[in-house]
C-alpha positions in Angstrom: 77.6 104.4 124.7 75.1 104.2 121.7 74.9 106.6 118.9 71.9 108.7 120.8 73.8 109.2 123.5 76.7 110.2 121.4 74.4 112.7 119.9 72.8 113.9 122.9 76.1 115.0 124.4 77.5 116.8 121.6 76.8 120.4 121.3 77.1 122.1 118.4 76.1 125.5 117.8 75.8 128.2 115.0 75.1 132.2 115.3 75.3 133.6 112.0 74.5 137.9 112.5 73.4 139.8 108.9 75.1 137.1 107.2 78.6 138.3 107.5 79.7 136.6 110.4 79.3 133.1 111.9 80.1 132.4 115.6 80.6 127.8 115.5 80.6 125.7 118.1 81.3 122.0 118.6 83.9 122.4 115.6 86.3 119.0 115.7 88.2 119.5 112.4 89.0 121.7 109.7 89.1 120.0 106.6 90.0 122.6 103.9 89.7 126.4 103.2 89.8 129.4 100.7 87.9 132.8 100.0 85.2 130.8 98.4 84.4 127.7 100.6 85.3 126.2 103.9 84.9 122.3 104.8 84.8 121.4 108.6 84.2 119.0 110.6 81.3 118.9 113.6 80.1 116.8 116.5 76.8 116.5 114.6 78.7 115.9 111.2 79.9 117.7 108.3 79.7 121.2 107.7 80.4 123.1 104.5 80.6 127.4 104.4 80.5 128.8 101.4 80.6 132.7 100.4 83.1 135.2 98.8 85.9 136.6 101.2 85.3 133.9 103.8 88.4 134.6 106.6 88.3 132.0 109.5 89.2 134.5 112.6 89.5 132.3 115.4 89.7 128.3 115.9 89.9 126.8 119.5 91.4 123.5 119.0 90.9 122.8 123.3 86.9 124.5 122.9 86.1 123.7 119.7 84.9 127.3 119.0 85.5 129.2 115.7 84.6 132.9 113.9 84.1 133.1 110.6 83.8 136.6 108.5 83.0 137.5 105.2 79.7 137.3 102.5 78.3 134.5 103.6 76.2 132.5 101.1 75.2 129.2 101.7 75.6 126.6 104.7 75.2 122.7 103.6 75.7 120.3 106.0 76.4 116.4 105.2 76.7 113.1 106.5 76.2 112.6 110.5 79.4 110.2 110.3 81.5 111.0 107.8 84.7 111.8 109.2 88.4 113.4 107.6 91.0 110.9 107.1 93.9 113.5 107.9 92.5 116.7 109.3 94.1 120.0 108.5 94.6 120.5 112.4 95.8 117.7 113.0 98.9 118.4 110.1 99.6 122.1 111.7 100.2 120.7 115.2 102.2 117.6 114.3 
């Protein structure tokens, strides 16, 4: 399977509503978190949440689905293949 296909099969989805809550989809790893910032993972690559208050709600780890609350400032996302050595997941279901 080539990279496009890769791509073309992945779904990845974000629903932010009056900046104070994000609805993610396609989420594959949760790489750190805090009040400030949360680093995570994607189909489509890296993904980086930052605000004040930031409270991850719900993770899926079978749908890949997760809600995020709090003042949302700022989302920056990164490199299409950059991947996490050790995810965070992956340590709390060990």
């Amino acid at each position: 399977m080539t990279n496009d296909e890769k791509t073309a099969r992945a779904v990845h989805n974000v629903i932010m509503e009056n900046r104070k809550s994000l609805t993610i989809s396609g989420v594959t790893d949760v790489d750190s978190f805090d009040e400030r910032c949360i680093s995570l993972y994607t189909q489509l690559g890296e993904l980086v949440i930052r605000g004040r208050e930031l409270h991850i709600n719900s993770m899926s780890v079978e749908t890949g689905d997760m809600t995020i609350d709090g003042d949302i400032w700022a989302l920056n996302y990164g490199d299409k293949d950059k991947h996490g050595t050790v995810s965070f997941l992956g340590k709390l279901f060990r």
